[in-house]
Every structure is written in structure tokens, then in C-alpha cells.
N, C-alpha and C positions, 0 to 999 in steps of 0.2 A: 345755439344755431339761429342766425336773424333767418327769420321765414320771409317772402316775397308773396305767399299765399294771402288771397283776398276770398274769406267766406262771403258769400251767399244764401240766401233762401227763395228761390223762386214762387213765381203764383201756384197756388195747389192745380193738380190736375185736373182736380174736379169743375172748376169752375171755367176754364178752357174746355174740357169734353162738354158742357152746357154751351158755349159760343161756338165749339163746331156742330152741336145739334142746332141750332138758332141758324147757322150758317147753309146749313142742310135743308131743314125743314120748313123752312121761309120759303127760298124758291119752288119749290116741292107745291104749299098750300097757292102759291100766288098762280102759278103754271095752271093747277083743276079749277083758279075761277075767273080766269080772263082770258079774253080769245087769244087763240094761238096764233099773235103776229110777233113781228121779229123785232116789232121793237119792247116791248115785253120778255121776250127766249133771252134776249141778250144780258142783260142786267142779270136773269134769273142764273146763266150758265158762268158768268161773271165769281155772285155771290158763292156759286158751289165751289168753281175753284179756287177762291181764298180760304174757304171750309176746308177743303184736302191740302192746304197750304200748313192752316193752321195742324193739324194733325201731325204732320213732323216736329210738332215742339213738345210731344210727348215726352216726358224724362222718366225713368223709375229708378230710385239709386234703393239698392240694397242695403243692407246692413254689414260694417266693416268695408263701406265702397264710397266713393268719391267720384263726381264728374267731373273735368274741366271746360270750362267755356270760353268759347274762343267763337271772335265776330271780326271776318275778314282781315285774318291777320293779327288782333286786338286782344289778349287777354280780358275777361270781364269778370271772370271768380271762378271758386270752386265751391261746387253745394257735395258736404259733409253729413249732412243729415238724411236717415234715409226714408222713404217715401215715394207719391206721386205727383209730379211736378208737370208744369207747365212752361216752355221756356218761348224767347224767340224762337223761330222757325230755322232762321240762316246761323242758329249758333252753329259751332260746330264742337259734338260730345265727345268727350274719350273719356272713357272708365277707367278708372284705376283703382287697385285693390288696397286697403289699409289693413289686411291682414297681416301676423307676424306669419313668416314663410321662414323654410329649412334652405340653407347650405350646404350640402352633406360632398367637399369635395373630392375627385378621387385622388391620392397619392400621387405626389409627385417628383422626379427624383430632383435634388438640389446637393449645393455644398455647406457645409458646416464653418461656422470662425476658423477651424484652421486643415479645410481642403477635404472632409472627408464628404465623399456621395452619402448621400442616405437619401431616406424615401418619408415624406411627411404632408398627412393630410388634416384640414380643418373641418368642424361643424359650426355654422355661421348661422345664428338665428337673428332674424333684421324684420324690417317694415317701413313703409313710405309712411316721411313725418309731413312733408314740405310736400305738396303735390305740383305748384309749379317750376320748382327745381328738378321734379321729376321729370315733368315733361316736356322742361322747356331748357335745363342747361347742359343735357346730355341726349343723343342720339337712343340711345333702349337702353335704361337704366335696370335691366335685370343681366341684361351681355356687361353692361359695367359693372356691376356687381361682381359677378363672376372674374372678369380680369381684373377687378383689383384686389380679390380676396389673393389670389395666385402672386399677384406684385409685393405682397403683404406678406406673405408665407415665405418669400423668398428672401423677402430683407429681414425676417425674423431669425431665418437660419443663418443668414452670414453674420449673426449679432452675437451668436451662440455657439459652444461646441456642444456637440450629440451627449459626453460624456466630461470628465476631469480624466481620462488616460492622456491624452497629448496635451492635455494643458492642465496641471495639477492645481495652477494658482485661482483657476475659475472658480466662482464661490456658486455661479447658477451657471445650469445647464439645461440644455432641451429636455434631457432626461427624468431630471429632481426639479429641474424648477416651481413646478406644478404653477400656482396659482398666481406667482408673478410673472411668468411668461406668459400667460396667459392674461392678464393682465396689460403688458406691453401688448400682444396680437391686437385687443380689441383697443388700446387706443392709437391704433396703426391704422387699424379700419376705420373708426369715427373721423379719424382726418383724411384718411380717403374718398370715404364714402359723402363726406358730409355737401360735398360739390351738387349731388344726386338729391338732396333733401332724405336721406337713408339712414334712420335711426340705429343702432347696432347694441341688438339685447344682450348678447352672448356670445361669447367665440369661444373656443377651445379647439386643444390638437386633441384629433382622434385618432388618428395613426403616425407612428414613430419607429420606423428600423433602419438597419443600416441596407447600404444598396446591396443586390444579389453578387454584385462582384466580389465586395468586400466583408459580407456576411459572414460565409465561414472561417474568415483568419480573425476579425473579431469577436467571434464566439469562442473560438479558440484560445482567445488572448483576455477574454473574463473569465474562462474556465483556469487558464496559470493565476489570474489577480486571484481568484476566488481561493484555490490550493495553497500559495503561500503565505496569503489573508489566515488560510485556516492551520498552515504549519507556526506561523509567529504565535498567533495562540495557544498553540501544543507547548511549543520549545519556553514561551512564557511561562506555564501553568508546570512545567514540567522541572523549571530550574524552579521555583517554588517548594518545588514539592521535595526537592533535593535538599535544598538547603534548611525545610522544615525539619527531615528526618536526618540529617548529622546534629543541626542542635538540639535535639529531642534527644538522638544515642548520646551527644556529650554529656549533656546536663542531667542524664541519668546515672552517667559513668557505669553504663552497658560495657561498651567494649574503647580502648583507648585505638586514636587510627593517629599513624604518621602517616607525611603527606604524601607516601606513594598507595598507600591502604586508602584514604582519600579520595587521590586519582582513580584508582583501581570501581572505587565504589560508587563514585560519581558516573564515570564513565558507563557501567552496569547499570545504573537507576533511567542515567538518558537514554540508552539505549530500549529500554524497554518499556519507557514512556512515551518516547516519539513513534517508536514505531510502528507500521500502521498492520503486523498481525502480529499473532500471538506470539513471547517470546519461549524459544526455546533452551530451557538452562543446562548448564554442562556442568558436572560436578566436577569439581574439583578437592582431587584426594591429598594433597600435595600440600605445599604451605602457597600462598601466592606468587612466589615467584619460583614456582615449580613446575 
């Protein structure tokens, strides 16, 4: 990021609060020893008010704080370091904070890659790197911040679907992406932001569902993925288990089966491994085809 920022160090305060006592205290001593004419008062009344002049160029920058100076219109620097300073009189100060600060935004509803509402909110951890970018190429760079984290949030979800149900071929989703969506967000932000001199530590989605309209028929419709997900694995594990136990009865030469004794016992073993209570057996006193 080219910074436009010109440090400074200004005079220590102390040594300005010594020239407004000097400015003070002079008139003060000359006033109790010379007669009180007006051409005397004058000078003395003169000196005081460049002393209360001088006194507005008190500065005190805190720590994690920054001033900007500005002299009729003029950038002149920003003093980073923090202390008790002395500045000109006519600057004019604006503090700004070089703390890292929270985003915590609320949920908002948008569309997905391919149309679906959903509801997704960011946490955005940032901090002024650039202070006169801050203050001088944006109108309130914390309302900027704000609308463009929102700008940002939006062209993320139209990059992505919520899930792989309408679009199988996605390999990242809002969902599983995890840290390269995340990933993409914050270097969405750094090119947004970086107009404002706004560094951007961290961004992550913190919140992710589908909108209230659409909520219960996609719950609905993970609860089917999830069931037939978990019947392929039955019906898998179950022909397995079928074909384990005819080659086990053959190769023992237990019992010999033609292919309708086969069918008959295939069909018996599926049945009572897919399904999802306990089976109930029925004797049969008969031959099988009885």
C-alpha cells in the first residue's frame, strides 16, 4: 500500500508550557513595577494574548492514537508517537485512533450463485494504517468501512452457492469452503478498503443460513439427502453381506441352492438387512414353493 502519510515530531510540550509562563509572567512582573500608563498596559495586555494564543497548540496524542495536522487547508504531518507536544496554534488537530477495532456485522439477506436467498453475516477485524488516506480520501472512513464490508459480502455470495445441492459440479461452497472463502472475503476487503488507508487483519463469515422462506423446504430436502445417503450405505453393506454368506454356504457345501433357492434367500437376507425394524419371520412348514 504506497502511504501519502508524512510523520512528524513536534516541539515537547514542556517547553511551550515554559514560553506561555514567560508570556504570562513577564507582563504580570513589569505591570507591579512601573507606573500604570497606557503606554506600558498596552504591550503588557498584547504579550498575554499571544500567551493564550500560544496555549491552543497544546497536543497530547495517546498511545495507539495519531494526530493529523493540517494548516489552512495544507496537510503538514501526522505525529504517531505518543506524548506531550507543542504544535502551532492555527493547526488544525483530528485524532484518529490506530487501534485494531471489531466488525461484528448483522445478517443480511442476499442471493447465492445460483438464486437461492440466504442470510450471511461477517466479523471484520481492521485498523488505520495510512492516516492521511483516512482523513483525507474518504468522507468518515468507519461509514466506509461499514458499506463496503456489506459490497463485499455481497459479491462473495454471488461467487458461490450456499451448498453442492443445485450445483453438484462446485468443488467450494459458502458452506465447506471454510478458509478459502474466507480467504477470497479478506482479499475483497483489502482492495476495497485500501482507498481509506484500512488495513484488514481478519475477516471471516460468522453467520450462514438459508433465508426464512426457504429454510424449512431446505431442511427438509437435507433431511431426504441425508436418508438416502444413509440407505446407499445399508443396501451397500447389505449386498455384501449377501454375497458373503452364499459363498461361505457354497464353499462349505452346507446346503446346495438352484437359482430360484438363490432368489428366495437373497431376497429374505435384503429384506432383513435394509430394513429399518426388527424382522418378523414366518415359518414355513412346506417346501419353498409351498
Amino acid at each position: 500500500m504506497k502511504s501519502n502519510e508524512k510523520p512528524i515530531v513536534p516541539v515537547s510540550g514542556y517547553l511551550g508550557l515554559l514560553l506561555v509562563v514567560l508570556f504570562w509572567g513577564v507582563p504580570v512582573i513589569t505591570e507591579t513595577q512601573l507606573p500604570p500608563a497606557w503606554y506600558f498596559l498596552l504591550p503588557a495586555i498584547l504579550i498575554q494574548g499571544i500567551g493564550f494564543i500560544l496555549c491552543i497548540g497544546f497536543l497530547v496524542v495517546n498511545p495507539n492514537e495519531s494526530a493529523v495536522l493540517v494548516l489552512f487547508g495544507k496537510y503538514k504531518g501526522t505525529v504517531r508517537e505518543n506524548g506531550f507536544y507543542w504544535v502551532n496554534p492555527f493547526y488544525t488537530k483530528q485524532k484518529i485512533s490506530l487501534r485494531a477495532r471489531n466488525l461484528n456485522s448483522e445478517p443480511i439477506k442476499v442471493n447465492d450463485k445460483v438464486g437461492n436467498p440466504i442470510m450471511i453475516g461477517v466479523v471484520l477485524v481492521w485498523r488505520v494504517e495510512d492516516t492521511y488516506k483516512s482523513a483525507f480520501e474518504v468522507d468518515d472512513f468507519e461509514l466506509f468501512v461499514h458499506i463496503q464490508s456489506e459490497a463485499a459480502i455481497r459479491k462473495l455470495a454471488g461467487h458461490y452457492p450456499y451448498d453442492n445441492f443445485d450445483d453438484e459440479e462446485a468443488e467450494i461452497t459458502l458452506r465447506s469452503g471454510g478458509e478459502e472463502v474466507n480467504q477470497v472475503l479478506e482479499d475483497e476487503l483489502r482492495d476495497r478498503l485500501e482507498i481509506a488507508g484500512i488495513h484488514v487483519m481478519e475477516a471471516r463469515i460468522s453467520y450462514l443460513a438459508y433465508a426464512s422462506e426457504i429454510a424449512g423446504a431446505m431442511l427438509r430436502r437435507q433431511q431426504a439427502s441425508a436418508i438416502v445417503a444413509a440407505r446407499e450405505k445399508i443396501v451397500h453393506g447389505a449386498v455384501s453381506m449377501v454375497e458373503m454368506a452364499l459363498a461361505q454356504l457354497s464353499e462349505k457345501e452346507i446346503i446346495d441352492f438352484d437359482d430360484d433357492k438363490k432368489a428366495t434367500m437373497v431376497s429374505n437376507l435384503m429384506v432383513v438387512l435394509c430394513s429399518d425394524k426388527d424382522a418378523s419371520p414366518v415359518i414355513n412348514t412346506g417346501t419353498l414353493h409351498q
